[in-house]
Each structure stands twice: as C-alpha cells, then as structure tokens.
mmCIF file of the C-alpha atoms, coordinates in Angstrom:
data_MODEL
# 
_entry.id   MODEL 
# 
loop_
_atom_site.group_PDB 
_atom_site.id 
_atom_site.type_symbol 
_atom_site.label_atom_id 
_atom_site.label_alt_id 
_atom_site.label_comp_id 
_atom_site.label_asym_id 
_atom_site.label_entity_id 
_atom_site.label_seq_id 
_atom_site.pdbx_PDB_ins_code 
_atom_site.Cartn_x 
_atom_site.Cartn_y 
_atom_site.Cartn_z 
_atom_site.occupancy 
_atom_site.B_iso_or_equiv 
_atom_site.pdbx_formal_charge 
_atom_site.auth_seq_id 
_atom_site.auth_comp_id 
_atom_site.auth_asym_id 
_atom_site.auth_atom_id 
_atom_site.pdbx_PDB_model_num 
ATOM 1  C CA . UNK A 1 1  ? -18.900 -32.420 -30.962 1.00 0.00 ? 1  UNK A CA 1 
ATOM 2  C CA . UNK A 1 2  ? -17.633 -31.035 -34.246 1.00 0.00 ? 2  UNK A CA 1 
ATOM 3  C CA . UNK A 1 3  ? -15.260 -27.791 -33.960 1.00 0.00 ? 3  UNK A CA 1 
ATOM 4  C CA . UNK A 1 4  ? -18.093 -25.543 -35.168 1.00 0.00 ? 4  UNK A CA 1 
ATOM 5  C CA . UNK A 1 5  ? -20.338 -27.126 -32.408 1.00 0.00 ? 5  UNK A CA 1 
ATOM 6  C CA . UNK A 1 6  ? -17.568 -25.968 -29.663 1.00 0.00 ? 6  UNK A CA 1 
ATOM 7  C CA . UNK A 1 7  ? -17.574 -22.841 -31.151 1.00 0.00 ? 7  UNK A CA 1 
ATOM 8  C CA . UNK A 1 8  ? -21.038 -21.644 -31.200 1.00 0.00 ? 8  UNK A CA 1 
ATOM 9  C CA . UNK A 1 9  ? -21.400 -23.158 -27.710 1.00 0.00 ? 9  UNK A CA 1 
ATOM 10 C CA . UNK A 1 10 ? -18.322 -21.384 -26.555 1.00 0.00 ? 10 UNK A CA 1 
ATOM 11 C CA . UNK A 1 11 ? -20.037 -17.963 -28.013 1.00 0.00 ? 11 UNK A CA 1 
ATOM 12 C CA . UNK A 1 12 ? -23.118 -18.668 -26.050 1.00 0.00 ? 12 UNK A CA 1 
ATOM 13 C CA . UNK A 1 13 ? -21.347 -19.242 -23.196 1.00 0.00 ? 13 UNK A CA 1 
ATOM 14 C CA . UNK A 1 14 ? -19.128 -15.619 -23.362 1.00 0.00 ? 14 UNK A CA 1 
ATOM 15 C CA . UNK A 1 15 ? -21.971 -13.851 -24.505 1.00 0.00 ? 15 UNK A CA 1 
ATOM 16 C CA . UNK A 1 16 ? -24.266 -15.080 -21.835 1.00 0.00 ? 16 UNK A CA 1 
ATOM 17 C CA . UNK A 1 17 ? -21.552 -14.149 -19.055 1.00 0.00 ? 17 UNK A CA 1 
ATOM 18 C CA . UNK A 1 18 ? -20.475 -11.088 -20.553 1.00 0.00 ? 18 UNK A CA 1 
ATOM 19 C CA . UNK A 1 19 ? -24.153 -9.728  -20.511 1.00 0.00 ? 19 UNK A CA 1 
ATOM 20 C CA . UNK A 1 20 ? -24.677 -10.933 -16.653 1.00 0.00 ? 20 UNK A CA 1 
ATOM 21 C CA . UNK A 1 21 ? -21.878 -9.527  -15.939 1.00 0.00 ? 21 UNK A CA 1 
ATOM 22 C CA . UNK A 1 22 ? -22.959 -5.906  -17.486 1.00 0.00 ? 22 UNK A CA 1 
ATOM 23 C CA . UNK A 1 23 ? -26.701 -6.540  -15.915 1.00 0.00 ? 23 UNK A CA 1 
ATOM 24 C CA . UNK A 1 24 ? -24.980 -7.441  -12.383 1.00 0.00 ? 24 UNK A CA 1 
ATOM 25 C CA . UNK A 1 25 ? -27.899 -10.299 -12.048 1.00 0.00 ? 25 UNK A CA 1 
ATOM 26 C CA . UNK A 1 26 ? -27.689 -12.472 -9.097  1.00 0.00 ? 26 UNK A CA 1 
ATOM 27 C CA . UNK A 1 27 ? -29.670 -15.581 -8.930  1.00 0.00 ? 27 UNK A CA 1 
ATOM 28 C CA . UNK A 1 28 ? -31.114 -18.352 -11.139 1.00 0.00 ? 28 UNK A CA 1 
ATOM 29 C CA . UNK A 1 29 ? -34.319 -16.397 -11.760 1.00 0.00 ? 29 UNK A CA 1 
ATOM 30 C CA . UNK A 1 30 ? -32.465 -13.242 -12.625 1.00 0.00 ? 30 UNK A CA 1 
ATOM 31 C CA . UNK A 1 31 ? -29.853 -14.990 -14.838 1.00 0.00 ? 31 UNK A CA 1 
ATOM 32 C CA . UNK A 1 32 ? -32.665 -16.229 -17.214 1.00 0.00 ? 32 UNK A CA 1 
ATOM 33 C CA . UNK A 1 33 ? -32.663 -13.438 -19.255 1.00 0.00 ? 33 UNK A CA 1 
ATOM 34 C CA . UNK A 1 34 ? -28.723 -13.455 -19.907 1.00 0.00 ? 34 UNK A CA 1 
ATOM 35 C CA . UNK A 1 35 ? -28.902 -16.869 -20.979 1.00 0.00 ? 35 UNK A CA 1 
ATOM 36 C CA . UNK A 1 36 ? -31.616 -16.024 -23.425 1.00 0.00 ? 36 UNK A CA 1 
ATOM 37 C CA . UNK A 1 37 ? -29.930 -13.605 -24.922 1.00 0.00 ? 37 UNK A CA 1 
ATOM 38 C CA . UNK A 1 38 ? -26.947 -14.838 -24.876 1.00 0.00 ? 38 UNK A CA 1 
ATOM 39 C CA . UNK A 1 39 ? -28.088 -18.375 -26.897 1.00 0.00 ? 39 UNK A CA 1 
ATOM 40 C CA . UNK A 1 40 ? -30.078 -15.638 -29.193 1.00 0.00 ? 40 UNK A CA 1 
ATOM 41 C CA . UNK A 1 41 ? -26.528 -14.609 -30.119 1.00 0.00 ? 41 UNK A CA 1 
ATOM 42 C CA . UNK A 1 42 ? -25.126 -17.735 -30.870 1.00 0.00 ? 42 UNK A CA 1 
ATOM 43 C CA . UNK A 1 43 ? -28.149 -19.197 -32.335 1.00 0.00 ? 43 UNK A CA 1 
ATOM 44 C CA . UNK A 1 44 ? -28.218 -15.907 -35.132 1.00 0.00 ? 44 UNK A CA 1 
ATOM 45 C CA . UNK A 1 45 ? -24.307 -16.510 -35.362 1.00 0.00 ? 45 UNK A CA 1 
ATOM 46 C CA . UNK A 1 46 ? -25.587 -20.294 -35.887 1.00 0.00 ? 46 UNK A CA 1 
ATOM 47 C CA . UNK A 1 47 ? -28.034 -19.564 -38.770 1.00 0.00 ? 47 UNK A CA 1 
ATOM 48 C CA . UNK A 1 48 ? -25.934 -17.256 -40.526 1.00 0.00 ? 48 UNK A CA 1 
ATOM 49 C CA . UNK A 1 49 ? -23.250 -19.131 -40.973 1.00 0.00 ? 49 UNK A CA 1 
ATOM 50 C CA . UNK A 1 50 ? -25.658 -22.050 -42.089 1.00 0.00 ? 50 UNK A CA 1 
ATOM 51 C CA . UNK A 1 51 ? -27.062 -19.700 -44.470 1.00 0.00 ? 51 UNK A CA 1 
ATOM 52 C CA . UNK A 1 52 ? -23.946 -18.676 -45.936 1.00 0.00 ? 52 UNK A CA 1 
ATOM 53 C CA . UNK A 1 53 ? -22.404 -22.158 -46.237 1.00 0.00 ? 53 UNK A CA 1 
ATOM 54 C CA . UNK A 1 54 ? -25.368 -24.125 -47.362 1.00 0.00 ? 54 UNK A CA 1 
ATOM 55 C CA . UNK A 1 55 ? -24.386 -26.629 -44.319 1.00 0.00 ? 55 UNK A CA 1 
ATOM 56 C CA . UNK A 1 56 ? -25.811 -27.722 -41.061 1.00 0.00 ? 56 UNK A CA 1 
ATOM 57 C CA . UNK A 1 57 ? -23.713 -27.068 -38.128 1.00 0.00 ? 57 UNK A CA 1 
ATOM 58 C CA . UNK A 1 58 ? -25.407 -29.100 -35.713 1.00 0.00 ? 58 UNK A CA 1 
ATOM 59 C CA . UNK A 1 59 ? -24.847 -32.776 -36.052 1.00 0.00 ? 59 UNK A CA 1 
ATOM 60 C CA . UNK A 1 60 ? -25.804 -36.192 -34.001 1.00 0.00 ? 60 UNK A CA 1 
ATOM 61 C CA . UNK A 1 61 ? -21.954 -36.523 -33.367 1.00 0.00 ? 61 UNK A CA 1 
ATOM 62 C CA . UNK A 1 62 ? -22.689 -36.056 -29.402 1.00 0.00 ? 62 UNK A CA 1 
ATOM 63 C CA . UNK A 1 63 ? -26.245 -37.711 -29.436 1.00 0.00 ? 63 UNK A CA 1 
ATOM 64 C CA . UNK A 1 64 ? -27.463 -40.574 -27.947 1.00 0.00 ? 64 UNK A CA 1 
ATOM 65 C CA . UNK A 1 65 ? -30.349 -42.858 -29.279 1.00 0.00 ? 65 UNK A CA 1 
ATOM 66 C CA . UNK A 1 66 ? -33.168 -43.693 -26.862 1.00 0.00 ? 66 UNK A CA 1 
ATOM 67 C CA . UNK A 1 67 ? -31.920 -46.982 -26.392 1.00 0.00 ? 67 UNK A CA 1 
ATOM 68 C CA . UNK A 1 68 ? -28.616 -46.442 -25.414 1.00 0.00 ? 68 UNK A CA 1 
ATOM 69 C CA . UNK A 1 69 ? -27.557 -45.663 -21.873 1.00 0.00 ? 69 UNK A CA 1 
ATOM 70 C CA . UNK A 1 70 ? -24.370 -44.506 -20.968 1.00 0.00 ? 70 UNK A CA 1 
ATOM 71 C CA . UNK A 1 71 ? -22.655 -46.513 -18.700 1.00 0.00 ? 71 UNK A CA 1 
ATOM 72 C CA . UNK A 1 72 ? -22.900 -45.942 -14.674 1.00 0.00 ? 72 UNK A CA 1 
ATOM 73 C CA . UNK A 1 73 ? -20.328 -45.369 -12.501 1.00 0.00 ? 73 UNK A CA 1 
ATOM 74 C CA . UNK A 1 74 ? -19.839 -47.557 -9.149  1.00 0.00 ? 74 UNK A CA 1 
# 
C-alpha cells in the first residue's frame, strides 16, 4: 500500500472507533453504523484530496489478479 493508502485507512479506522466509542455500541449488528460512518469520513477525506491534487489515491499496489493465489501455509 502506498503511504496515502495507510493513511486514509488509518483515518477510517480512528474515526470508526472514536464514534463507537461515543455511541457505546456493543455487537456486530450495532457497530455497523460506526463503520459506515466512519469509512464516510475517510472516503470524503479520500475524494477531496483527489480533487485537489488531480491524482488517484487508490492504486493496485496491494491487489491481486484473479489468477494469482497467494501462497498457503503448511
């Protein structure tokens, strides 16, 4: 991943904890909604800064192609 990749996924990540933590959720159901909102946050971080840069911040860096498979472990 590049370091704007890290970043915006850190930012989801705080954001989504920070709001479960102020909405005291519990549970996988109830935790749905934080991690919505959280990724909104990123995800409008995301786009702005692509806006504002003329740049894509996503990139296939991490991705694997269909036919590849990552090796097992034994």
């Amino acid at each position: 991943m590049t370091d704007a990749e890290l970043v915006f996924t850190a930012l989801a990540e705080l954001s989504t904890r920070q709001i479960a933590e102020t909405e005291q959720t519990k549970g996988l159901e109830e935790n749905k909604i934080p991690a919505k909102k959280g990724g909104k946050i990123a995800k409008d971080a995301r786009l702005a800064l692509e806006e504002k840069t003329g740049k894509k911040v996503v990139t296939g860096q991490n991705f694997l192609s269909a036919g590849k498979r990552p090796k097992e472990l034994k």
